[in-house]
C-alpha positions in Angstrom: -19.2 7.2 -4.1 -17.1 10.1 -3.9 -13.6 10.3 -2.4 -11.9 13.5 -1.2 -7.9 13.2 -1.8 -5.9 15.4 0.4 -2.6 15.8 2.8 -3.6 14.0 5.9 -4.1 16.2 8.9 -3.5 15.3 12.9 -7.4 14.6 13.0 -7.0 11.8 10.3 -4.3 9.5 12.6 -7.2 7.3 13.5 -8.6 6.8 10.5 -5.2 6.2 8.9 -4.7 3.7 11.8 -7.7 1.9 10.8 -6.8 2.1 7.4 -3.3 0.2 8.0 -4.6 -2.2 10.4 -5.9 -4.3 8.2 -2.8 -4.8 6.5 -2.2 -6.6 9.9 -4.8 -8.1 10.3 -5.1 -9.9 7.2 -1.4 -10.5 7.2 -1.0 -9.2 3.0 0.4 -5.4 3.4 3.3 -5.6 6.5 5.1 -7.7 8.6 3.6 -5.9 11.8 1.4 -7.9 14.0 0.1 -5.9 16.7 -2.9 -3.8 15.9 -2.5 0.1 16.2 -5.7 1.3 17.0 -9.8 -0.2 16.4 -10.4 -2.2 13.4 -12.3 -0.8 11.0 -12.7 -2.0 8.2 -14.9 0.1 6.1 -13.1 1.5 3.5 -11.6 -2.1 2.1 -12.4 -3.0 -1.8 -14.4 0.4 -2.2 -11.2 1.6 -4.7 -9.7 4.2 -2.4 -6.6 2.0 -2.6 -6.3 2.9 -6.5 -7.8 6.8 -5.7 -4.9 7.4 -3.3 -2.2 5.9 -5.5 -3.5 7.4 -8.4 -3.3 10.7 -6.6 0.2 10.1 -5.1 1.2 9.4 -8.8 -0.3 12.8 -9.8 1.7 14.4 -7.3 5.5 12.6 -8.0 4.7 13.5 -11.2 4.4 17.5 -10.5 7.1 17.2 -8.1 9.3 16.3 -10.8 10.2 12.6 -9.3 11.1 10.7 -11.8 11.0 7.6 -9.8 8.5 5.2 -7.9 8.9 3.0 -5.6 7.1 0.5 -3.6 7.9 -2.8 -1.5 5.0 -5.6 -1.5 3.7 -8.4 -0.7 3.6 -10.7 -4.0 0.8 -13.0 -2.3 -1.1 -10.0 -2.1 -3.2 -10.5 -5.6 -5.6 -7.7 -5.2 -2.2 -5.0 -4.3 -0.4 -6.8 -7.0 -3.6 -6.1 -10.0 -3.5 -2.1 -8.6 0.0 -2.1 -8.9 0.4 -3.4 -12.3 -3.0 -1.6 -14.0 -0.9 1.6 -12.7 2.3 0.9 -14.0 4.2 -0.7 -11.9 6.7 -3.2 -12.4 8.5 -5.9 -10.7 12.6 -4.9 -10.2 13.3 -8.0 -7.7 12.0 -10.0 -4.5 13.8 -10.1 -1.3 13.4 -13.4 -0.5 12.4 -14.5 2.9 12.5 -11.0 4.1 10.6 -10.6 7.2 9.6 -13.6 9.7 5.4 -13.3 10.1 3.5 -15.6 12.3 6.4 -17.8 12.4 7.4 -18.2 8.8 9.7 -16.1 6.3 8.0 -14.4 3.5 9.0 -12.3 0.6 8.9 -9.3 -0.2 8.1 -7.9 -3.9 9.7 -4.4 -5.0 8.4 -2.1 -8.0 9.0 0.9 -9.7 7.3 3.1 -11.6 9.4 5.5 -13.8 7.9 9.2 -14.8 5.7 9.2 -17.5 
């Protein structure tokens, strides 16, 4: 498989829709709960997750950030593995954080500091 990375254009928004929906769906990557747009669910365990992130690394690091950060959540096991294999790690957890479906849940935060 091949994956293309590149800025998203106006054309992508329903792709990227799809894309975040399942998040909500699934109830592992936000504490939305209302679908945004179909749901798709194509490009799930394929490894465009780790392709994008590896490419959004790429480019912090040649704009000079010298810091990543991301927010989580840490019942999320296959986010979690991606996050740690690229170098993330854990700074804290906001505990019960966001109400979902009724109950609180946490909420993980990383960093990543410039290689």
């Amino acid at each position: 498989m091949s994956i293309d990375i590149r800025d998203a254009a106006g054309n992508d928004a329903e792709a990227i829709a799809h894309i975040y929906n399942q998040g909500i769906e699934d109830r592992v990557a936000t504490l939305e709960t209302t679908p945004r747009s179909a749901d798709d669910r194509y490009q799930r365990g394929r490894g465009i997750g780790e392709a994008l992130l590896q490419a959004l690394q790429a480019r912090a690091r040649a704009g000079d950030f010298h810091k990543m950060v991301l927010a989580a959540f840490p019942t999320n096991a296959a986010g979690m593995r991606l996050y740690q294999r690229r170098g993330f790690s854990t700074v804290g957890i906001y505990k019960q954080h966001g109400l979902l479906d009724g109950r609180w849940v946490d909420v993980i935060v990383m960093e990543k500091l410039r290689d």
